[in-house]
PQR file with spaces between the fields and no chain letter, atoms N, CA, C, O and H, PARSE charges and radii, in Angstrom:
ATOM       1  N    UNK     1     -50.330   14.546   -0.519 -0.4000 1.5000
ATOM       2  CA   UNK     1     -49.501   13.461   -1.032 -0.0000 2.0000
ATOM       3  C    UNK     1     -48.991   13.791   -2.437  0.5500 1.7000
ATOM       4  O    UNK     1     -47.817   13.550   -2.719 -0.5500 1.4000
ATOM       5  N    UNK     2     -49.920   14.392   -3.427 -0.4000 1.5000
ATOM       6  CA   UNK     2     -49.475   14.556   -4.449 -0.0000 2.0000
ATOM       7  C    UNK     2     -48.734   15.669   -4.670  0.5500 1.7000
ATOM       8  O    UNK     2     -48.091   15.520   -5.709 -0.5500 1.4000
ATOM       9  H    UNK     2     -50.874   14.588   -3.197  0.4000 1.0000
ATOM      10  N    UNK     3     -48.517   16.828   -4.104 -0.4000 1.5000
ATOM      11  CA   UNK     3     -47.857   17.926   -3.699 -0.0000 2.0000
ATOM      12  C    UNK     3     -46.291   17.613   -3.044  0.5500 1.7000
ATOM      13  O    UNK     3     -45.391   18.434   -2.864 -0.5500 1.4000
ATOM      14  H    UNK     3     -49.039   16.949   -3.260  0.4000 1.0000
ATOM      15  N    UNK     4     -46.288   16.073   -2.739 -0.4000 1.5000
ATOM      16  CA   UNK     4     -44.745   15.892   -2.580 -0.0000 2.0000
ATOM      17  C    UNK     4     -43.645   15.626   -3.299  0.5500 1.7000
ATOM      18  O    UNK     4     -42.447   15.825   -3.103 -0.5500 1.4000
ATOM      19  H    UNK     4     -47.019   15.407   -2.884  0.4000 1.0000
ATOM      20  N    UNK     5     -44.704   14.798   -4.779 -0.4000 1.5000
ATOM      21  CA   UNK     5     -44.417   14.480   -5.758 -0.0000 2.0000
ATOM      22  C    UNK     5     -44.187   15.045   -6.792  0.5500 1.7000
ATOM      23  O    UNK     5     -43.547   14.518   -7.701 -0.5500 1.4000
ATOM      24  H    UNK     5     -45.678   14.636   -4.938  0.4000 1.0000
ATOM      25  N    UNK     6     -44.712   16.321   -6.842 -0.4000 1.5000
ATOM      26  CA   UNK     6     -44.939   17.344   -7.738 -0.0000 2.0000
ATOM      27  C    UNK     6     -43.730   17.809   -8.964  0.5500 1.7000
ATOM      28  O    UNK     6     -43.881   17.813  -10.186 -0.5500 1.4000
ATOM      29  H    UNK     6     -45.232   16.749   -6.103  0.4000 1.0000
ATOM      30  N    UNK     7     -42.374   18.227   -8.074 -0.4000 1.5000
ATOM      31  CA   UNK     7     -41.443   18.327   -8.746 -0.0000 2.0000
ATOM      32  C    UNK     7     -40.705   17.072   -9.014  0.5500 1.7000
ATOM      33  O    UNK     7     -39.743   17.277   -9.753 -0.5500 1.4000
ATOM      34  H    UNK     7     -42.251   18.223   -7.082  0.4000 1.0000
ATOM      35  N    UNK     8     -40.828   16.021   -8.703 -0.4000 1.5000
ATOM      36  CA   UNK     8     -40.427   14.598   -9.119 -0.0000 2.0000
ATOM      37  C    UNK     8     -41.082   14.310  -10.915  0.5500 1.7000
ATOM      38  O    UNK     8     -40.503   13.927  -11.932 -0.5500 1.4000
ATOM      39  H    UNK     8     -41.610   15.855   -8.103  0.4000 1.0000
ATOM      40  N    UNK     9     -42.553   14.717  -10.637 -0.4000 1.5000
ATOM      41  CA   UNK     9     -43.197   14.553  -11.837 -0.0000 2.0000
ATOM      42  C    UNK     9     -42.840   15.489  -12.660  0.5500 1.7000
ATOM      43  O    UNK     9     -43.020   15.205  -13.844 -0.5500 1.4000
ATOM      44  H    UNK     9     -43.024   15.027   -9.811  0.4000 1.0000
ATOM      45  N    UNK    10     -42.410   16.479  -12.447 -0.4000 1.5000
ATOM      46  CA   UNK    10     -42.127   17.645  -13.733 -0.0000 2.0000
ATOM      47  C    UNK    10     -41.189   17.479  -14.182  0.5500 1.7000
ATOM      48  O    UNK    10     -41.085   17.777  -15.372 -0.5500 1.4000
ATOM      49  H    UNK    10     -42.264   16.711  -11.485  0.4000 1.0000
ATOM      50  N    UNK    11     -39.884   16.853  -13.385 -0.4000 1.5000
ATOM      51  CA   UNK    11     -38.653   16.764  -13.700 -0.0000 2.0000
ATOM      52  C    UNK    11     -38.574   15.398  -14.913  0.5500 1.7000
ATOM      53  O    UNK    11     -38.073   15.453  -16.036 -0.5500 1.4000
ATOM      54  H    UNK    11     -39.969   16.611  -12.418  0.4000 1.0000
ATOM      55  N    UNK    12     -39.143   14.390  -14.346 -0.4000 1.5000
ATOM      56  CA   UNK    12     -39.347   13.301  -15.400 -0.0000 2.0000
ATOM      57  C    UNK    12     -40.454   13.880  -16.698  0.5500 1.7000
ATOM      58  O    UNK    12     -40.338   13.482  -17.857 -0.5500 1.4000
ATOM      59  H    UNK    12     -39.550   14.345  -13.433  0.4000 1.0000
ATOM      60  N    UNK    13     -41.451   14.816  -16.283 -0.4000 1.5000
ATOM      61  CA   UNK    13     -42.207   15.134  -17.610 -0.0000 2.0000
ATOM      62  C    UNK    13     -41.009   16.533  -18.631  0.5500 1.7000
ATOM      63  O    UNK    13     -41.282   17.069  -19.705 -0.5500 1.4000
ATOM      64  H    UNK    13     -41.545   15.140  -15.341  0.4000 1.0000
ATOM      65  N    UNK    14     -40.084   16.682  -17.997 -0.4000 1.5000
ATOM      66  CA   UNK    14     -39.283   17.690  -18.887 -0.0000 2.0000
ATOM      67  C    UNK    14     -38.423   16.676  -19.631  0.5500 1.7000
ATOM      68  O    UNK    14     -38.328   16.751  -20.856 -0.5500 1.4000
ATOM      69  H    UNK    14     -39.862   16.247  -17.124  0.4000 1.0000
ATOM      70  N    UNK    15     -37.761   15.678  -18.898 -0.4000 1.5000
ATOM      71  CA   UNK    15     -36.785   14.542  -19.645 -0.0000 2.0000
ATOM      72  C    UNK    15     -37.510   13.967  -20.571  0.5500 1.7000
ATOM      73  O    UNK    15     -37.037   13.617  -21.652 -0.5500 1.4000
ATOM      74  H    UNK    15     -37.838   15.616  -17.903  0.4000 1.0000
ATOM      75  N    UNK    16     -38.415   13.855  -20.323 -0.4000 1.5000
ATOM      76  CA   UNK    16     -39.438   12.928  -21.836 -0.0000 2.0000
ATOM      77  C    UNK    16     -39.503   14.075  -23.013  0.5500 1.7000
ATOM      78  O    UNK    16     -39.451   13.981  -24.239 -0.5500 1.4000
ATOM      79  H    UNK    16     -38.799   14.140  -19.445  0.4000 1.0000
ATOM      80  N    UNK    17     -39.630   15.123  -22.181 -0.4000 1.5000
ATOM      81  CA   UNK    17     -39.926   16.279  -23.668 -0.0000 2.0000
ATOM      82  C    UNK    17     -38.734   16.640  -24.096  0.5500 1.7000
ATOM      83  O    UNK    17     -38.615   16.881  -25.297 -0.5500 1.4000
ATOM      84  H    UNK    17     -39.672   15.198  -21.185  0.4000 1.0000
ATOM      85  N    UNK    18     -37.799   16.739  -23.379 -0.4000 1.5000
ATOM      86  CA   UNK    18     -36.380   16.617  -24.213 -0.0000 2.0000
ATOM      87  C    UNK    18     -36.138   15.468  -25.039  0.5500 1.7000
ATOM      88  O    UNK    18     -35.532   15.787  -26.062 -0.5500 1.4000
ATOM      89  H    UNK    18     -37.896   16.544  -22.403  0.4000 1.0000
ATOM      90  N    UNK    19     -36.426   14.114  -24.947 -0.4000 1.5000
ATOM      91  CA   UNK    19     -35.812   13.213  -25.508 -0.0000 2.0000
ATOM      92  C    UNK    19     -36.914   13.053  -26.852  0.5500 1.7000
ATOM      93  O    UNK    19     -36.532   12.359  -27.795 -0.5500 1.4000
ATOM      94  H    UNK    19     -36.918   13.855  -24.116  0.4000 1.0000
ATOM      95  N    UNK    20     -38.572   13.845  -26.935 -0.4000 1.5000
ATOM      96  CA   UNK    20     -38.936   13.845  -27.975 -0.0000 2.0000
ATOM      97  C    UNK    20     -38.785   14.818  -28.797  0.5500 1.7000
ATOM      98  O    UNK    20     -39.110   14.684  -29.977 -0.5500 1.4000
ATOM      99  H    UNK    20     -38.882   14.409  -26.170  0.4000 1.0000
ATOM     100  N    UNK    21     -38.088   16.356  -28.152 -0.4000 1.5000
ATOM     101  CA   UNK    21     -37.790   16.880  -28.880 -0.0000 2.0000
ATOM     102  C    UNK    21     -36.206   16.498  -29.928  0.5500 1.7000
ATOM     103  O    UNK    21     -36.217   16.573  -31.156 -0.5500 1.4000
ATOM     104  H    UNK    21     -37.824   16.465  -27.194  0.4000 1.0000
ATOM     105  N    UNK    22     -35.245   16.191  -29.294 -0.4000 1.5000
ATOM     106  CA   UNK    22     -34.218   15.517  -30.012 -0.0000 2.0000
ATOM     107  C    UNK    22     -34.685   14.435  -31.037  0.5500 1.7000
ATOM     108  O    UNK    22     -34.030   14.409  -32.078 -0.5500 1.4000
ATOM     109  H    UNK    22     -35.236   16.130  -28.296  0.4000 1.0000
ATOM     110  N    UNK    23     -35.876   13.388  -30.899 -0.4000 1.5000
ATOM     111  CA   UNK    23     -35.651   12.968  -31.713 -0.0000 2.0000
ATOM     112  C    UNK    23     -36.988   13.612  -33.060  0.5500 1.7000
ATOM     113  O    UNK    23     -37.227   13.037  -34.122 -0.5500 1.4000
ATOM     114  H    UNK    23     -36.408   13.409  -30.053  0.4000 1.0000
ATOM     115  N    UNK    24     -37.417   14.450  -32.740 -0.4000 1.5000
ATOM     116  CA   UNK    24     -38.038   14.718  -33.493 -0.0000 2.0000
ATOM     117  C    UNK    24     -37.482   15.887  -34.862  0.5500 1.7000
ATOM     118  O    UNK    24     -38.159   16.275  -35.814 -0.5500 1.4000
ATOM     119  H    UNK    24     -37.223   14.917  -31.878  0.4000 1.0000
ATOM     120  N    UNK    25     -36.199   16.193  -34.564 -0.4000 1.5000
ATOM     121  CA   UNK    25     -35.681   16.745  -35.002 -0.0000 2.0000
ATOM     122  C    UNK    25     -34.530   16.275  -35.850  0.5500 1.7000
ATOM     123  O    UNK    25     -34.318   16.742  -36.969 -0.5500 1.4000
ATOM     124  H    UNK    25     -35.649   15.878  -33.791  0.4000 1.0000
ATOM     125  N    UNK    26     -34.041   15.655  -35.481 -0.4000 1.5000
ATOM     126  CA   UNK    26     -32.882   14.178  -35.870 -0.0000 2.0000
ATOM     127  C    UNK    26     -33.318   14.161  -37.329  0.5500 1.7000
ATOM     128  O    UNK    26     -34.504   13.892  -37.523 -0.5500 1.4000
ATOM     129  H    UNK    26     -34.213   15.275  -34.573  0.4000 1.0000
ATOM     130  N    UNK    27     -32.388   14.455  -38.601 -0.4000 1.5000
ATOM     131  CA   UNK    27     -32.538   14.107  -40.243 -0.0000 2.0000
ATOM     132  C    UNK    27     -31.455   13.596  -40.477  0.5500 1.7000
ATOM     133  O    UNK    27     -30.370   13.580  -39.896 -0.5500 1.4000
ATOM     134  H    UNK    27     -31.425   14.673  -38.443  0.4000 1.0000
ATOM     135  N    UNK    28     -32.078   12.930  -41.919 -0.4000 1.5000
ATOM     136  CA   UNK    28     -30.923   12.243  -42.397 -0.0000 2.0000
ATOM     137  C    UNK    28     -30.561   13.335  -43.816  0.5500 1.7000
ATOM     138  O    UNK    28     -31.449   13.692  -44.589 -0.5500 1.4000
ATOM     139  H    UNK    28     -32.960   12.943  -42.391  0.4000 1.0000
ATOM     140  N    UNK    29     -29.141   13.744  -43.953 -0.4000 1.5000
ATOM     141  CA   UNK    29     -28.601   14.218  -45.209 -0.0000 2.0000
ATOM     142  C    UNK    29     -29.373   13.568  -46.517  0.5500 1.7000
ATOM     143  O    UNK    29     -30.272   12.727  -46.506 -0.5500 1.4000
ATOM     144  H    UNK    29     -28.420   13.453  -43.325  0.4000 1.0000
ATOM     145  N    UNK    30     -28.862   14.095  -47.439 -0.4000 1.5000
ATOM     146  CA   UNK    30     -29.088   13.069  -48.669 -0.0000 2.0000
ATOM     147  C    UNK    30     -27.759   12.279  -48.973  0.5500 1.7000
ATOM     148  O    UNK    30     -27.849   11.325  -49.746 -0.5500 1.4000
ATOM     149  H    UNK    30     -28.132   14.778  -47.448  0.4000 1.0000
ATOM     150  N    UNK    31     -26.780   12.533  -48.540 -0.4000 1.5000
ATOM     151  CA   UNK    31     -25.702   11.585  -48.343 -0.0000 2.0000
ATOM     152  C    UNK    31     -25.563   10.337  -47.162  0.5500 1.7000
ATOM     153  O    UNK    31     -24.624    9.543  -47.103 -0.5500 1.4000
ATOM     154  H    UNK    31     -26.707   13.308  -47.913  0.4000 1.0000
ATOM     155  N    UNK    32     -26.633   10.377  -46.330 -0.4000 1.5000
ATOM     156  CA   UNK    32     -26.613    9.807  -45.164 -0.0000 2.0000
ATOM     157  C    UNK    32     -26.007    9.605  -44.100  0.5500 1.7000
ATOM     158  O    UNK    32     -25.768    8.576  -43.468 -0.5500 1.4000
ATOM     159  H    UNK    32     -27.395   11.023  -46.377  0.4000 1.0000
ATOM     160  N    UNK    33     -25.663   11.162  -43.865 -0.4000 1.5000
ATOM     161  CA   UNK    33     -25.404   11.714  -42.655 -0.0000 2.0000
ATOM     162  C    UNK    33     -26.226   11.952  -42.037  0.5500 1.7000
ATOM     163  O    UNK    33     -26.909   12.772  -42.651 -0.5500 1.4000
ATOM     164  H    UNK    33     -25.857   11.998  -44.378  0.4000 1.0000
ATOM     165  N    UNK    34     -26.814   11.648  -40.734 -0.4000 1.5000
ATOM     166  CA   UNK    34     -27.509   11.956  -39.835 -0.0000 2.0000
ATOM     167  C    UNK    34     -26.968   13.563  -39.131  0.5500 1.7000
ATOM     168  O    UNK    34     -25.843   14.020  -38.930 -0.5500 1.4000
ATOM     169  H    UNK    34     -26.259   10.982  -40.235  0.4000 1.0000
ATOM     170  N    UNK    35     -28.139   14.026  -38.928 -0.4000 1.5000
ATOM     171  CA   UNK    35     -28.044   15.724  -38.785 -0.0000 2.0000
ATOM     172  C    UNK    35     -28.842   15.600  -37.560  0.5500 1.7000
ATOM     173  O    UNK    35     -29.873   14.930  -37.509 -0.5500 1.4000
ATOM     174  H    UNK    35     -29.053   13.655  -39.091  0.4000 1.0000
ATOM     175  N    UNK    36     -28.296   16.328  -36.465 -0.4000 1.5000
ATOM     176  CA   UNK    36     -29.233   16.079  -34.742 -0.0000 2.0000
ATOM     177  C    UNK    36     -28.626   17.634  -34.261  0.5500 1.7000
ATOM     178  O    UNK    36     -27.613   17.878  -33.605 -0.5500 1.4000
ATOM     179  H    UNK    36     -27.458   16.872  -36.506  0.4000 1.0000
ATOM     180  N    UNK    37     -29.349   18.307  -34.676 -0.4000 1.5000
ATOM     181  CA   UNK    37     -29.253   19.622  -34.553 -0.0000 2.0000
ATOM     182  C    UNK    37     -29.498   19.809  -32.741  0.5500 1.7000
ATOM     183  O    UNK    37     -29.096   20.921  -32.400 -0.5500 1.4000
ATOM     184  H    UNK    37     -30.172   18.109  -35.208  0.4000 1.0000
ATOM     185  N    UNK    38     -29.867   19.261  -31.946 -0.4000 1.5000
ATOM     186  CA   UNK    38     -30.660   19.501  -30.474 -0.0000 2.0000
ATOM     187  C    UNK    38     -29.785   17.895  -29.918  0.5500 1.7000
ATOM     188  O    UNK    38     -30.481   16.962  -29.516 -0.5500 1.4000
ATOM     189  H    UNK    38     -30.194   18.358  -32.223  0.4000 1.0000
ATOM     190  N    UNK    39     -28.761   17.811  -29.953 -0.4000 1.5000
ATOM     191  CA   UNK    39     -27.956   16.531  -29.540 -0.0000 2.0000
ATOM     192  C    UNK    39     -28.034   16.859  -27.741  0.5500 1.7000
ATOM     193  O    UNK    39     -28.454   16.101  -26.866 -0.5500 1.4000
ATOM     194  H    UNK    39     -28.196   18.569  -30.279  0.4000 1.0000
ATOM     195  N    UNK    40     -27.508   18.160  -27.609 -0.4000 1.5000
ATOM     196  CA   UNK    40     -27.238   18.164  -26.071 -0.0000 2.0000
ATOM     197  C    UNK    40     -28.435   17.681  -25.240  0.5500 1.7000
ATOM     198  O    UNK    40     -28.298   17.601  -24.019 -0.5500 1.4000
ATOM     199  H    UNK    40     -27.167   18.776  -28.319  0.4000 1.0000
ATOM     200  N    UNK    41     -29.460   17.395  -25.749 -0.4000 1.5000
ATOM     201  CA   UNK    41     -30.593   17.822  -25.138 -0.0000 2.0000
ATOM     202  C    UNK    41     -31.036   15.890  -24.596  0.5500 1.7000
ATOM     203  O    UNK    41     -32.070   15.424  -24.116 -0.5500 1.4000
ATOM     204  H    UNK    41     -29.572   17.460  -26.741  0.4000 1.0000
ATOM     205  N    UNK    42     -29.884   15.321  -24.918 -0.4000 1.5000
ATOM     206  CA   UNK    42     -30.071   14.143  -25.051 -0.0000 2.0000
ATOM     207  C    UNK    42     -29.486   14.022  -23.131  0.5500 1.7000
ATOM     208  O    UNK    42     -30.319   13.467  -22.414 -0.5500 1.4000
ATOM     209  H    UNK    42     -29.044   15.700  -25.307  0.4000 1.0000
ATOM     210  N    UNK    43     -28.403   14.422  -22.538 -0.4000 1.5000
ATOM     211  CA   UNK    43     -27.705   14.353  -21.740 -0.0000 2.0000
ATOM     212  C    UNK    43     -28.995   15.070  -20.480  0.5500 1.7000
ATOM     213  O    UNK    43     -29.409   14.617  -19.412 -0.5500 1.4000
ATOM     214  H    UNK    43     -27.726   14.873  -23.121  0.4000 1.0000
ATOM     215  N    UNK    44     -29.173   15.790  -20.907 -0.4000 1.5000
ATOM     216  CA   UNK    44     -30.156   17.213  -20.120 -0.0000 2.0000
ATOM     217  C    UNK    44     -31.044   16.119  -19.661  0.5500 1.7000
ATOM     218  O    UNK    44     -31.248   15.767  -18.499 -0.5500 1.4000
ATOM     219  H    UNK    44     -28.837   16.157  -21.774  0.4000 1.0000
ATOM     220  N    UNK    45     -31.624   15.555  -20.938 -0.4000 1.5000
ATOM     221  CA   UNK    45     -33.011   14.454  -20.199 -0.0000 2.0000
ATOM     222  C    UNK    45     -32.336   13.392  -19.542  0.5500 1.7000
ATOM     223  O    UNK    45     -32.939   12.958  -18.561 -0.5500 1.4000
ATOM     224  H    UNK    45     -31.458   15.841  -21.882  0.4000 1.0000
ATOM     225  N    UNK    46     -31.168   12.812  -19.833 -0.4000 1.5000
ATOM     226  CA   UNK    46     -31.403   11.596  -18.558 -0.0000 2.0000
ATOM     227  C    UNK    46     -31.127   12.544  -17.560  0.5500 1.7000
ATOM     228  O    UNK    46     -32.082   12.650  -16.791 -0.5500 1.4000
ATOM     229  H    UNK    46     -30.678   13.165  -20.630  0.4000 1.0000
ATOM     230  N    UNK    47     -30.170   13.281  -17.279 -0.4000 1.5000
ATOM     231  CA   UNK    47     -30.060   14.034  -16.047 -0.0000 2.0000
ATOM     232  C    UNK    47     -31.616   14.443  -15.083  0.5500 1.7000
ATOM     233  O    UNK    47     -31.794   14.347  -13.868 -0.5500 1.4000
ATOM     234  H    UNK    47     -29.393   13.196  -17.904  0.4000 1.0000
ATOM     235  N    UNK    48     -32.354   14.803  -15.916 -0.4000 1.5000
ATOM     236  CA   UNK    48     -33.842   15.565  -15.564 -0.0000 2.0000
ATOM     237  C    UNK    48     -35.223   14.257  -15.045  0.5500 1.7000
ATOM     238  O    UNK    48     -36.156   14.246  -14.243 -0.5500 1.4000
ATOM     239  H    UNK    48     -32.210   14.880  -16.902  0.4000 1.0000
ATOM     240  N    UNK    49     -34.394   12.912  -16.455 -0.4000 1.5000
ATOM     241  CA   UNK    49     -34.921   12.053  -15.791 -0.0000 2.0000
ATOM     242  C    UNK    49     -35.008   10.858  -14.377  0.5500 1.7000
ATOM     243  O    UNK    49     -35.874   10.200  -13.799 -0.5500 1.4000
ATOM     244  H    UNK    49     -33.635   12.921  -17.107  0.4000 1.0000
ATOM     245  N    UNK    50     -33.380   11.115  -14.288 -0.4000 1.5000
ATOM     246  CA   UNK    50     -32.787   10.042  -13.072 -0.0000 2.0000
ATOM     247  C    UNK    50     -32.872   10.916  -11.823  0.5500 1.7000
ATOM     248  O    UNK    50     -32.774   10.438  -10.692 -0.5500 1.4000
ATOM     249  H    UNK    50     -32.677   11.650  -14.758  0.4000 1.0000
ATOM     250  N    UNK    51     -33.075   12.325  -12.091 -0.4000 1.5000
ATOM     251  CA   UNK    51     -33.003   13.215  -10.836 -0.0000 2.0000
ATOM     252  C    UNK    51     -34.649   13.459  -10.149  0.5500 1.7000
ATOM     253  O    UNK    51     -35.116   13.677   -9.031 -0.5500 1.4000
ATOM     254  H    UNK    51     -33.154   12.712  -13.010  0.4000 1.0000
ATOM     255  N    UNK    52     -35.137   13.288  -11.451 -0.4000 1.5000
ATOM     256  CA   UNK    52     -36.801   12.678  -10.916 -0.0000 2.0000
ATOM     257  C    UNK    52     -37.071   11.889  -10.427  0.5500 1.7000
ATOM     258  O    UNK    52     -38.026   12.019   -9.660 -0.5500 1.4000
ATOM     259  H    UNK    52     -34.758   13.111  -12.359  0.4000 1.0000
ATOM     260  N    UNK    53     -36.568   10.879  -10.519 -0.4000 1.5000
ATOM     261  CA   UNK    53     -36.548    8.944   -9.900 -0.0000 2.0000
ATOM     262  C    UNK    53     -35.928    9.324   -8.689  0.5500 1.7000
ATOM     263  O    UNK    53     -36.319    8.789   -7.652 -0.5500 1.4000
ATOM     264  H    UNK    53     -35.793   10.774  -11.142  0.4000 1.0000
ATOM     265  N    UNK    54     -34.770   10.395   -8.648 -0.4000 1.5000
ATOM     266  CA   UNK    54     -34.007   10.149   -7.117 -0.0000 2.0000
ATOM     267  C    UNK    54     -34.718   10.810   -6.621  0.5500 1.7000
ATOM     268  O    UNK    54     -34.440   10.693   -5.427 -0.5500 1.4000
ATOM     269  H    UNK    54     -34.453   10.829   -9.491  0.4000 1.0000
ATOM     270  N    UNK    55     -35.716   11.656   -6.739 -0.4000 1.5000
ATOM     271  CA   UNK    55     -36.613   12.918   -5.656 -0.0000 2.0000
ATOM     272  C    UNK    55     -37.619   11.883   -5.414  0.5500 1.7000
ATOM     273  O    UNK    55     -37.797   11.626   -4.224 -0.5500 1.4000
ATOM     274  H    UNK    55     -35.942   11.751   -7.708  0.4000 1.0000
ATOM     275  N    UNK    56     -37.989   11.536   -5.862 -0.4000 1.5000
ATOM     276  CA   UNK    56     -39.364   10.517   -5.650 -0.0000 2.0000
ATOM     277  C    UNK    56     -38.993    9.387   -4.604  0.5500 1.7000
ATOM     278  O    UNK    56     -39.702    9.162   -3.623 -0.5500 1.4000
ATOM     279  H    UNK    56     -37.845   11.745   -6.830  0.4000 1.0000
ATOM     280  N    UNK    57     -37.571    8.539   -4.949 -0.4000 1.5000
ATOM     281  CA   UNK    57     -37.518    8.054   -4.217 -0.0000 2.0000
ATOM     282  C    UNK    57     -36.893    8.131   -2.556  0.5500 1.7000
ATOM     283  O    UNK    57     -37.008    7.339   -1.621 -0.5500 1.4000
ATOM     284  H    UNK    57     -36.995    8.721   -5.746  0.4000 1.0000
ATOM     285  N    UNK    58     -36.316    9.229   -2.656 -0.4000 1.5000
ATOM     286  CA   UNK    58     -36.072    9.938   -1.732 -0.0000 2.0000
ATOM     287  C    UNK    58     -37.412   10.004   -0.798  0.5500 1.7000
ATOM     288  O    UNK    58     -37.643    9.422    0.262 -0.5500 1.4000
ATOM     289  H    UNK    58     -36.222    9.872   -3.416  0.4000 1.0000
ATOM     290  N    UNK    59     -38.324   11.031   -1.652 -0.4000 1.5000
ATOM     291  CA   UNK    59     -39.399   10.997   -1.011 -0.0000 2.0000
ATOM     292  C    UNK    59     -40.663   10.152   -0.170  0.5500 1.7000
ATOM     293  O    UNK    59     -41.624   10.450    0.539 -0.5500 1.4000
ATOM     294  H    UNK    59     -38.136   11.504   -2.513  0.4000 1.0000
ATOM     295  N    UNK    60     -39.885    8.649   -0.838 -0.4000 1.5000
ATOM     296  CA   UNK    60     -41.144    7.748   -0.698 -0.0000 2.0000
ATOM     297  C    UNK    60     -40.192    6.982    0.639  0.5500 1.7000
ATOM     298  O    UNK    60     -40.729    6.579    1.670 -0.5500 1.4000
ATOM     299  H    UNK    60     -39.104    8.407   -1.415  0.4000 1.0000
ATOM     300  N    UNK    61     -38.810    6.896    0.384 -0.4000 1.5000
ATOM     301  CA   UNK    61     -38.260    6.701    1.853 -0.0000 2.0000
ATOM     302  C    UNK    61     -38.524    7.183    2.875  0.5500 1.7000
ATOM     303  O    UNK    61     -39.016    6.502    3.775 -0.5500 1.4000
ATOM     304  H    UNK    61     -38.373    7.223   -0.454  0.4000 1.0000
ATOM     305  N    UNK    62     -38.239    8.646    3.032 -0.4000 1.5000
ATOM     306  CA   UNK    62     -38.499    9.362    3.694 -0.0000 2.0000
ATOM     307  C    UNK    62     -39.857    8.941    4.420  0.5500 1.7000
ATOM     308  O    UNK    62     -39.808    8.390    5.520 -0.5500 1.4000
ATOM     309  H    UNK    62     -37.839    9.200    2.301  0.4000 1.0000
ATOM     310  N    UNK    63     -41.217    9.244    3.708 -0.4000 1.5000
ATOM     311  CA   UNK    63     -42.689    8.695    4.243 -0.0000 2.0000
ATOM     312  C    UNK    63     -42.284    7.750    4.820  0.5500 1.7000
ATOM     313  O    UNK    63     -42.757    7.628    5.951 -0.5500 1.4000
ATOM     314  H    UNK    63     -41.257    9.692    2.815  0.4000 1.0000
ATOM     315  N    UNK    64     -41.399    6.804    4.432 -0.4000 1.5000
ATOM     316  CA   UNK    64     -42.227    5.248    4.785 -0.0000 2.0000
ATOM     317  C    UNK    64     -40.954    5.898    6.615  0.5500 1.7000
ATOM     318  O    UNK    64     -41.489    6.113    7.703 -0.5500 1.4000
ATOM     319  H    UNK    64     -41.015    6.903    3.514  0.4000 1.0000
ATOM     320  N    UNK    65     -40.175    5.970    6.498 -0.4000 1.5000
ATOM     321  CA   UNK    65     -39.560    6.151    7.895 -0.0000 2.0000
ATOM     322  C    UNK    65     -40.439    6.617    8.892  0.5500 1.7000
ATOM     323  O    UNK    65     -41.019    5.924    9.728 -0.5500 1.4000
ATOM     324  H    UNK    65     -39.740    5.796    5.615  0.4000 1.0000
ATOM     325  N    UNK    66     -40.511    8.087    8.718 -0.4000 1.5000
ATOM     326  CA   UNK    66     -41.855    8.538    9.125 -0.0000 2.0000
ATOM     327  C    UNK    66     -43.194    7.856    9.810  0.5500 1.7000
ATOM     328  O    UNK    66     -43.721    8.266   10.844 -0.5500 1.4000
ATOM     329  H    UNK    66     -40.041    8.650    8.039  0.4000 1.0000
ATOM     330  N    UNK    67     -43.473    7.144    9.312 -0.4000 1.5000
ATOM     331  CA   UNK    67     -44.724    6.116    9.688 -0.0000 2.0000
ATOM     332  C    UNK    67     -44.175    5.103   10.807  0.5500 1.7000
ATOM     333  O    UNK    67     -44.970    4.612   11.609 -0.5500 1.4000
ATOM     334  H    UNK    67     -43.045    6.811    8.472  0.4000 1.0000
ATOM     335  N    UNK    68     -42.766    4.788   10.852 -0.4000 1.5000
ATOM     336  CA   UNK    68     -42.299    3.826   12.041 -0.0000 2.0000
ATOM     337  C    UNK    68     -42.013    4.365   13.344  0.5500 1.7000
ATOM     338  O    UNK    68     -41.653    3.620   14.255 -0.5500 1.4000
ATOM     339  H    UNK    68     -42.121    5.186   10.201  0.4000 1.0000
């Protein structure tokens, strides 16, 4: 069971580490410009994250058909 899930979970555990790496990086100038050196990385995680949600749920459809 958990082996179906597997790449569902990695894909959502890479989108979280993208979205803490962006913001962990994110400064402010001394003029107060905000500086986000790792911006793309913002797009990458929802992608990594919504494509995790769709494998999973894919997957959990799938089972439940299966069983009828």
């Amino acid at each position: 069971m958990m082996k179906k899930y597997l790449l569902a979970i990695v894909l959502i555990s890479l989108g979280a580490t993208c979205l803490f790496i962006h913001g962990a990086t994110s400064k402010m100038d001394g003029t107060g410009l905000l500086i986000e050196p790792y911006f793309f990385l913002v797009p990458i995680s929802y992608l990594l994250f919504f494509s995790g949600i769709g494998i999973s749920l894919f997957g959990f459809i799938t089972s439940r058909l299966k069983k009828q």
